[in-house]
C-alpha angles and dihedrals in degrees: 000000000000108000091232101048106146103197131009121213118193110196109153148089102002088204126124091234090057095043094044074054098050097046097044094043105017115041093049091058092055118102107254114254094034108132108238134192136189112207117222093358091151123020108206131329097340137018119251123258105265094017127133079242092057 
């Protein structure tokens, strides 16, 4: 991850197996303090069973 990323935006696979991956391996390489959002992660009131959401 670039030292000087200014915003991370993660829009990609929703599934718990993705998300368990980015925020084992993504999220620590990114500089502290970067704003960082997830698209989608939950869709209505709840999120759905195996879902990054979930």
């Amino acid at each position: 991850m670039p030292a000087d990323t200014g915003y991370l935006f993660i829009d990609a696979d929703h599934g718990a197996r993705f998300a368990h991956w980015y925020i084992e391996n993504v999220f620590p390489a990114v500089p502290a303090g970067t704003p960082t959002s997830v698209h989608d992660v939950v869709h209505g009131r709840r999120p759905k069973p195996f879902s990054e959401g979930s």
